[in-house]
C-alpha beads as a LAMMPS data file, in Angstrom:
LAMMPS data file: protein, C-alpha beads

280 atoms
279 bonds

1 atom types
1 bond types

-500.0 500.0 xlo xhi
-500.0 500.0 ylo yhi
-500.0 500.0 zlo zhi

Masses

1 110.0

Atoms # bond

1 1 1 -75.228 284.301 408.373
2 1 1 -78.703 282.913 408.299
3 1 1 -81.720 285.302 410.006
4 1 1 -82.840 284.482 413.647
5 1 1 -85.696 282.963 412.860
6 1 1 -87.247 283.650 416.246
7 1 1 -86.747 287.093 416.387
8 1 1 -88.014 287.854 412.794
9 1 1 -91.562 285.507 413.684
10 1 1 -91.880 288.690 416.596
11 1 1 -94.317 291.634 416.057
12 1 1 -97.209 293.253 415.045
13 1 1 -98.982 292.480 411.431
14 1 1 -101.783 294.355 409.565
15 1 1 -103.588 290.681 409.193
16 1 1 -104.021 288.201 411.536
17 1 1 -104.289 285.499 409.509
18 1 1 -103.556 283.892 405.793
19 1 1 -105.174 280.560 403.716
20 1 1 -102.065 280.892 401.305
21 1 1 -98.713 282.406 401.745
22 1 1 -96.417 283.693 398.888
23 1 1 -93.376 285.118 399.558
24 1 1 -91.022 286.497 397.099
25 1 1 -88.079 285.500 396.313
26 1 1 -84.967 287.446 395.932
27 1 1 -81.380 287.436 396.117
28 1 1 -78.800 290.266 395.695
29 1 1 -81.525 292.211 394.096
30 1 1 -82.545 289.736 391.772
31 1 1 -85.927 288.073 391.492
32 1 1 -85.417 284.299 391.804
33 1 1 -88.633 282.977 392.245
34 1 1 -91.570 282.370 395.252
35 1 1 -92.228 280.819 398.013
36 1 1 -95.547 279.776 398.410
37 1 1 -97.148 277.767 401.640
38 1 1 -100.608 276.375 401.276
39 1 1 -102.681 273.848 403.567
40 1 1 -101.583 273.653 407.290
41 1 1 -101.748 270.623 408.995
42 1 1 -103.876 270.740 411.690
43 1 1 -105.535 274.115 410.986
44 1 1 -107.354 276.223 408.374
45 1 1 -104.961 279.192 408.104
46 1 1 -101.719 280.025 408.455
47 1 1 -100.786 283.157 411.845
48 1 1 -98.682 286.094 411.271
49 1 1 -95.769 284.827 413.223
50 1 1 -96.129 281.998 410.570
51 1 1 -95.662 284.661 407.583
52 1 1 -92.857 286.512 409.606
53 1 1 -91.203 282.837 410.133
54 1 1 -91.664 282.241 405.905
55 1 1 -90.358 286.022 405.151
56 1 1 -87.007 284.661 407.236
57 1 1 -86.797 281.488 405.102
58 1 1 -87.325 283.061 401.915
59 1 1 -83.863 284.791 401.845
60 1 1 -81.914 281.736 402.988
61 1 1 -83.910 280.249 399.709
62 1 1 -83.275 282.789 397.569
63 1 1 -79.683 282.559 398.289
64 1 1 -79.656 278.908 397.706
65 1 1 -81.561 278.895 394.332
66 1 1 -79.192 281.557 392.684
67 1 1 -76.386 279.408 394.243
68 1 1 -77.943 276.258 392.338
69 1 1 -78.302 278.499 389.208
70 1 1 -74.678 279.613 388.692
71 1 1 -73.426 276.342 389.855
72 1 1 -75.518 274.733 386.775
73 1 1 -74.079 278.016 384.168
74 1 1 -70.549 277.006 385.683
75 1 1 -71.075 273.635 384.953
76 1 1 -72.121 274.466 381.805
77 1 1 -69.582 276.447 380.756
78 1 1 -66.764 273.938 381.973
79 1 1 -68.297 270.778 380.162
80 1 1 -68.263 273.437 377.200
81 1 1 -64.589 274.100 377.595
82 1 1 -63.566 270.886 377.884
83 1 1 -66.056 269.641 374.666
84 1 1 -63.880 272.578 372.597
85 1 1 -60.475 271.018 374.327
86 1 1 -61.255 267.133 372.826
87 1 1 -62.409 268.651 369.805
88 1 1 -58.946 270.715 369.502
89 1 1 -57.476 267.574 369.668
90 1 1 -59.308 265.578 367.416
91 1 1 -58.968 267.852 364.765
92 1 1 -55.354 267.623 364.709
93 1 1 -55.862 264.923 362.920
94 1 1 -58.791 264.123 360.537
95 1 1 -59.121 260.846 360.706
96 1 1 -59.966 260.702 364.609
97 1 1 -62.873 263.646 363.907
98 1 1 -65.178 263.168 366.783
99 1 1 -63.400 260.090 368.351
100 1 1 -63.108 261.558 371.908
101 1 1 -66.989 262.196 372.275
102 1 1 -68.236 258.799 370.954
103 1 1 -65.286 256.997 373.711
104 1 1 -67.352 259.095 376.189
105 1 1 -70.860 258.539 375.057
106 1 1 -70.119 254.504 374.344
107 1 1 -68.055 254.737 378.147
108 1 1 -71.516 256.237 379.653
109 1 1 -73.931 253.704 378.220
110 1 1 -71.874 250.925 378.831
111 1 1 -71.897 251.648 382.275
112 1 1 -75.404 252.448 382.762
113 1 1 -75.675 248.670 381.910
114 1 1 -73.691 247.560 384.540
115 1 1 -75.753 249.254 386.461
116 1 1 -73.811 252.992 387.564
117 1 1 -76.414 255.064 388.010
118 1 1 -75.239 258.049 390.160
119 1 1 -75.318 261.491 388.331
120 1 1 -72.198 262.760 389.416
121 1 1 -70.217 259.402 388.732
122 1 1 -71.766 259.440 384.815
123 1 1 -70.174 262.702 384.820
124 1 1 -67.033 262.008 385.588
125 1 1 -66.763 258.921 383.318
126 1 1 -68.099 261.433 380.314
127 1 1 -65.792 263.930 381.104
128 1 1 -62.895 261.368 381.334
129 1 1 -63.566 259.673 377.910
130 1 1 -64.086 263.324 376.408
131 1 1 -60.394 264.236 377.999
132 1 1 -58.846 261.424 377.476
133 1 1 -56.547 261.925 374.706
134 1 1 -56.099 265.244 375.896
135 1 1 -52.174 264.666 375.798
136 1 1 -51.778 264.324 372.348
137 1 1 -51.571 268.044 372.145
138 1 1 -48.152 267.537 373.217
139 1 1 -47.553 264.896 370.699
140 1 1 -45.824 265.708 367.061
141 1 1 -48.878 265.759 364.289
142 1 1 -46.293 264.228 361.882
143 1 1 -46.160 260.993 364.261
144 1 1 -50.328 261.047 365.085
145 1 1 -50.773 260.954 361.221
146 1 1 -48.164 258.665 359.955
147 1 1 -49.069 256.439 357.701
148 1 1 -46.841 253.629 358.245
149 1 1 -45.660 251.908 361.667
150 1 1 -44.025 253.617 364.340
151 1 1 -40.110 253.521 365.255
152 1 1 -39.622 252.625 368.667
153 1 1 -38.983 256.446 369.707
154 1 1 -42.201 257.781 368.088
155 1 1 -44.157 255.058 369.597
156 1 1 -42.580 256.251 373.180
157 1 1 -43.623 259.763 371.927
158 1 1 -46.893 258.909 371.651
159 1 1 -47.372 256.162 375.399
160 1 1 -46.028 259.964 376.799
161 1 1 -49.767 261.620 376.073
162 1 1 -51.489 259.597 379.153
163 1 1 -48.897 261.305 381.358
164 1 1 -49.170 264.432 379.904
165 1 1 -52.852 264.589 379.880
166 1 1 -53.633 263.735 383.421
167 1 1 -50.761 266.548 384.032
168 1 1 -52.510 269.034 382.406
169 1 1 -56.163 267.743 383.808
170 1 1 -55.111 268.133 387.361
171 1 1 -54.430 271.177 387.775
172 1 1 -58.527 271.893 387.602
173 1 1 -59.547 271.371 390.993
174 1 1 -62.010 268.641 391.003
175 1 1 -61.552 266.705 388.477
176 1 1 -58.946 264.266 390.338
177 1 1 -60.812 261.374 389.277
178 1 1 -60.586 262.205 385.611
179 1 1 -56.761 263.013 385.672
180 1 1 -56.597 259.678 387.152
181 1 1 -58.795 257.747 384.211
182 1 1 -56.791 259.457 381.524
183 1 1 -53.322 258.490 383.230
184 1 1 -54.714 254.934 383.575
185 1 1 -56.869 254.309 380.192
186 1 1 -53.881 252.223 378.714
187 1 1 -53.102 249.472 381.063
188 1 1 -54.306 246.590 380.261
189 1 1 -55.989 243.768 382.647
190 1 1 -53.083 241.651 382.486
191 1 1 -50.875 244.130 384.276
192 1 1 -48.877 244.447 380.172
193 1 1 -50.017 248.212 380.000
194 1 1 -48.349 251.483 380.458
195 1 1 -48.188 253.634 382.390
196 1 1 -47.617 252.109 385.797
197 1 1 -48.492 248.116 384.852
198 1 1 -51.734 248.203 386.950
199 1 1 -53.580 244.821 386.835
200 1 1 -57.401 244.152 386.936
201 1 1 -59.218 246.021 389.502
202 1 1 -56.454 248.167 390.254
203 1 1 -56.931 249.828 387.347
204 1 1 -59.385 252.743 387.535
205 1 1 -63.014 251.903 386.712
206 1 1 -63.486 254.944 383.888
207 1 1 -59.896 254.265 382.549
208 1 1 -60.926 250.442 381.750
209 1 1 -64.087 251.586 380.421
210 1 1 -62.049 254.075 378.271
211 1 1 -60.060 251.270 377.134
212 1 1 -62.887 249.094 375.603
213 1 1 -64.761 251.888 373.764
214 1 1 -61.183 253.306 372.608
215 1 1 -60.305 249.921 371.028
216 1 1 -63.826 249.675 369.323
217 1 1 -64.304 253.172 367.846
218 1 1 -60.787 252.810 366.516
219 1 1 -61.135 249.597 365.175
220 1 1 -64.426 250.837 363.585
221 1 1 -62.936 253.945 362.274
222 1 1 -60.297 254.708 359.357
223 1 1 -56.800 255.377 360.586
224 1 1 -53.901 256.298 358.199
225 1 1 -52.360 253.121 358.892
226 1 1 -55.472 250.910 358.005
227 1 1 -58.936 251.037 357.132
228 1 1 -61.861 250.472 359.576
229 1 1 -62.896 247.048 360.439
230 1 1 -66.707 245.876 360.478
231 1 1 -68.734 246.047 364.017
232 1 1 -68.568 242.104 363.877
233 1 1 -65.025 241.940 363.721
234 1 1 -64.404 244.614 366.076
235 1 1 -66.751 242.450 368.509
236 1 1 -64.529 239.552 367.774
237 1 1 -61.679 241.502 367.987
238 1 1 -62.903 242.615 371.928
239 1 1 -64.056 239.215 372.702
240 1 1 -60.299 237.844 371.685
241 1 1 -58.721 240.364 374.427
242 1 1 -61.211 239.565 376.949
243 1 1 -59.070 239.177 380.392
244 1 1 -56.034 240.069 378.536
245 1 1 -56.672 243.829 377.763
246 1 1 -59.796 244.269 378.737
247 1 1 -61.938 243.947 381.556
248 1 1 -64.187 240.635 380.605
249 1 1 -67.246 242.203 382.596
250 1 1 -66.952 245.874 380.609
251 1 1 -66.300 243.834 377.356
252 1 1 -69.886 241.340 377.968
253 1 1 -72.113 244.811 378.851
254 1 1 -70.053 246.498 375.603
255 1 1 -71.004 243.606 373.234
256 1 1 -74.054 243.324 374.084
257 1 1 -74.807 246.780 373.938
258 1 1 -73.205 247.111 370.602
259 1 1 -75.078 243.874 369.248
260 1 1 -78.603 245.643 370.340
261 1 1 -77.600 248.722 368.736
262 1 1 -77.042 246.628 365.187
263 1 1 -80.175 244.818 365.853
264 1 1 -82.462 247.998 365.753
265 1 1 -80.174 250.550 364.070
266 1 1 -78.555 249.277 360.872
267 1 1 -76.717 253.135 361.415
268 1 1 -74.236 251.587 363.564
269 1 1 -72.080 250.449 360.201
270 1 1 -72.176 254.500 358.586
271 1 1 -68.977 256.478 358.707
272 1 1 -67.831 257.100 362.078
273 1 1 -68.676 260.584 361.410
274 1 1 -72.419 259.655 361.643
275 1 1 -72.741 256.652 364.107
276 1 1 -74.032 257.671 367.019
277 1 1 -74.422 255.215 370.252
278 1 1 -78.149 255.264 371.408
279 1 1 -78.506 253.948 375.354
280 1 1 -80.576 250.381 375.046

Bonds

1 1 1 2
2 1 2 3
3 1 3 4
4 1 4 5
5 1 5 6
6 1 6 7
7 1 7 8
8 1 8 9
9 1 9 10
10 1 10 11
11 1 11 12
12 1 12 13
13 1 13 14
14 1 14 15
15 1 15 16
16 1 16 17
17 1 17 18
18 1 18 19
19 1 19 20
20 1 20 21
21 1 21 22
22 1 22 23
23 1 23 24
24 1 24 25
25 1 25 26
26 1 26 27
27 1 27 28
28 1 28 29
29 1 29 30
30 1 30 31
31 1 31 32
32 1 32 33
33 1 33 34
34 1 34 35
35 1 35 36
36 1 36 37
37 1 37 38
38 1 38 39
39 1 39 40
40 1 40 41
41 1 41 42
42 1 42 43
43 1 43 44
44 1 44 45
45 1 45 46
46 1 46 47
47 1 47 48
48 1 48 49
49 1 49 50
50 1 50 51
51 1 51 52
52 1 52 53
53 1 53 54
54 1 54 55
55 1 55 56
56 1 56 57
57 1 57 58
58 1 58 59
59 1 59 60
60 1 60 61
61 1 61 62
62 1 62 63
63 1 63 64
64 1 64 65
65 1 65 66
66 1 66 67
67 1 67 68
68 1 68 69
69 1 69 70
70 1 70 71
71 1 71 72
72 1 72 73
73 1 73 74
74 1 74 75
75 1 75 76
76 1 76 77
77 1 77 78
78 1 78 79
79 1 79 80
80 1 80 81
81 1 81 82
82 1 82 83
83 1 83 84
84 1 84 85
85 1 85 86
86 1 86 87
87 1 87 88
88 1 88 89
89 1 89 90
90 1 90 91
91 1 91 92
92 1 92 93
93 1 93 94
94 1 94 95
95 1 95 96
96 1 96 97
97 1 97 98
98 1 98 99
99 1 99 100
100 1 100 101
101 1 101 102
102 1 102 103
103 1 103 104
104 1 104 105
105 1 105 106
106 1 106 107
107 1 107 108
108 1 108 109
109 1 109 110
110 1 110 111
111 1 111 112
112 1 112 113
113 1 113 114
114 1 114 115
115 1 115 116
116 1 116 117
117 1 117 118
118 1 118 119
119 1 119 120
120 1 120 121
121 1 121 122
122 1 122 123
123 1 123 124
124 1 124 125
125 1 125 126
126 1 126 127
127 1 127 128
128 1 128 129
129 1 129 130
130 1 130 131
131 1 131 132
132 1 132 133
133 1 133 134
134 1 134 135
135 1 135 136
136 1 136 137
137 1 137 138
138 1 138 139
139 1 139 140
140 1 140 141
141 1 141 142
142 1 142 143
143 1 143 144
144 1 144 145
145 1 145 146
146 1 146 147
147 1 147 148
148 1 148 149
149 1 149 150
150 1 150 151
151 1 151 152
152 1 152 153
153 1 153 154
154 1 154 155
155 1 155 156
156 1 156 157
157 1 157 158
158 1 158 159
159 1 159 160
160 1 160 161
161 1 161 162
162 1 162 163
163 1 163 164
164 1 164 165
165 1 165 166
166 1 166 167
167 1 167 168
168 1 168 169
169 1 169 170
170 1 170 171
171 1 171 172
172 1 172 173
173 1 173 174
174 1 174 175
175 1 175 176
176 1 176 177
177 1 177 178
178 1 178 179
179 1 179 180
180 1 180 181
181 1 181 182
182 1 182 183
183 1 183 184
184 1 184 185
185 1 185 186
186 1 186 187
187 1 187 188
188 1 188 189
189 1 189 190
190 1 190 191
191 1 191 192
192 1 192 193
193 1 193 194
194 1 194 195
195 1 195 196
196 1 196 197
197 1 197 198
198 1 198 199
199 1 199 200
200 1 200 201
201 1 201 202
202 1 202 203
203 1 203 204
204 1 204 205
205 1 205 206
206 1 206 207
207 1 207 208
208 1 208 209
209 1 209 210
210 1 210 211
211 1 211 212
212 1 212 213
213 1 213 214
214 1 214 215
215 1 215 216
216 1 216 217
217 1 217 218
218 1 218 219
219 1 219 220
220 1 220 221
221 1 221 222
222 1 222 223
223 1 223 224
224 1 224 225
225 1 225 226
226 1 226 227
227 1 227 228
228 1 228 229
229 1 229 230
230 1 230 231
231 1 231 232
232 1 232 233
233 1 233 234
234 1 234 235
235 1 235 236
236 1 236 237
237 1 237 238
238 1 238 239
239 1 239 240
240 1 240 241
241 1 241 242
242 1 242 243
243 1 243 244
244 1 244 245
245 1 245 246
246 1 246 247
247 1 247 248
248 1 248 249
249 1 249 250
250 1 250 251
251 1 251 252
252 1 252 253
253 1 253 254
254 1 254 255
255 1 255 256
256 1 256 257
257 1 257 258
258 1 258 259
259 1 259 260
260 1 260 261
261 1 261 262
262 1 262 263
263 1 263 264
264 1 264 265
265 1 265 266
266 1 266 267
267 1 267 268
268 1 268 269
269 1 269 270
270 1 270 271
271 1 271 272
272 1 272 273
273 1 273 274
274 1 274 275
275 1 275 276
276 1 276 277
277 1 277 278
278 1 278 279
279 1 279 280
């Protein structure tokens, strides 16, 4: 319950009047911080009923700040957790060391570009390209790391970590949208994907961005069944599966993103380990 206002503003003060009021501020018997009140309009100095009317706001305040600050640690914490979750994953195998948080930094930049600028949606796309090869913890390390091509049953094995990803990311309340990118982030444009055969828009906005920045840091990257490809033909290989795979609009802002990046950072062609995606 918030303090009647009116009837705390009622009574009898040692001063009659202030030029600056500071209040502190403090919440479960911690000091949070103070509330100071300086230049009335319309007046030179500030009444006692005005102090007594401050003193009443200062613990509503004080409650919200410390409410802000152990959101923030909570926040903290969980993006934590979930950066030691992708990185449990990506060290079951060392040839994708790292992969997850590149997906989600490439995912973020590419769409600041096309122009996605609220807070809490750049979150979620982070935290879905960080997560989103979550599943593979359920997937057989002898299949992630063979070196030859998949039988038809391992390669079912492995479409079964989308499923089993968003499974295990939805039972965190609030993060729907991310259990949703990570079930989505391998259907393709064309409608050809798995695991529901979602075409174009359909298709979750974070799981198509997931798909683009997948296919490039893997094409970039060694695998045990190949070696990495050059950024140039990793750009040709995205242009080539523009509208087929990918989204053409999240392909353009990626390749020209990437192309920027090459310009000014001759980095961009070092061990995956190393490259790091800079926002333009």
């Amino acid at each position: 319950m918030y303090p009647s206002l009116e009837r705390l503003s009622r009574g009898t003060y040692e001063s009659d009047a202030f030029v600056i009021i500071r209040i502190p501020l403090h919440a479960h018997g911690e000091a949070v911080g103070v509330l100071t009140a300086t230049e009335k309009i319309g007046v030179d100095e500030f009444t006692t009923r005005d102090r007594k009317l401050f003193e009443g706001l200062s613990s509503v305040g004080a409650s919200a700040l410390l409410n802000c600050r152990l959101h923030e640690k909570l926040n903290r914490q969980m993006m934590a957790t979930i950066q030691a979750l992708a990185t449990a994953v990506d060290a079951k195998d060392h040839y994708t060391h790292s992969h997850s948080a590149r997906v989600a930094e490439l995912c973020v930049i590419v769409a600041q570009r096309m122009n996605i600028g609220d807070p809490n949606t750049l979150r979620e796309i982070r935290l879905s390209g960080l997560l989103h090869d979550i599943g593979k913890i359920g997937v057989p390390e002898s299949i992630l790391g063979k070196p030859s091509e998949l039988s038809r049953e391992e390669y079912a094995k492995v479409k079964e970590h989308a499923e089993i990803g968003s499974r295990i990311i939805e039972q965190v309340p609030g993060l729907e949208f991310v259990a949703s990118a990570v079930l989505h982030h391998h259907e393709r444009y064309d409608g050809l994907g798995y695991p529901a055969g979602l075409v174009g828009s359909a298709i979750p906005f974070a799981s198509r961005l997931i798909s683009a920045a997948d296919v490039f840091d893997t094409l970039t990257s060694d695998r045990p069944y190949r070696k990495a490809i050059s950024v140039d033909e990793a750009i040709r290989e995205l242009q080539r599966s523009r509208g087929t795979q990918q989204d053409p609009s999240i392909v353009d802002a990626m390749v020209a993103h990437v192309r920027l990046e090459k310009a000014s950072c001759p980095s961009v062609d070092e061990e995956p380990s190393t490259r790091r995606y800079v926002s333009a």
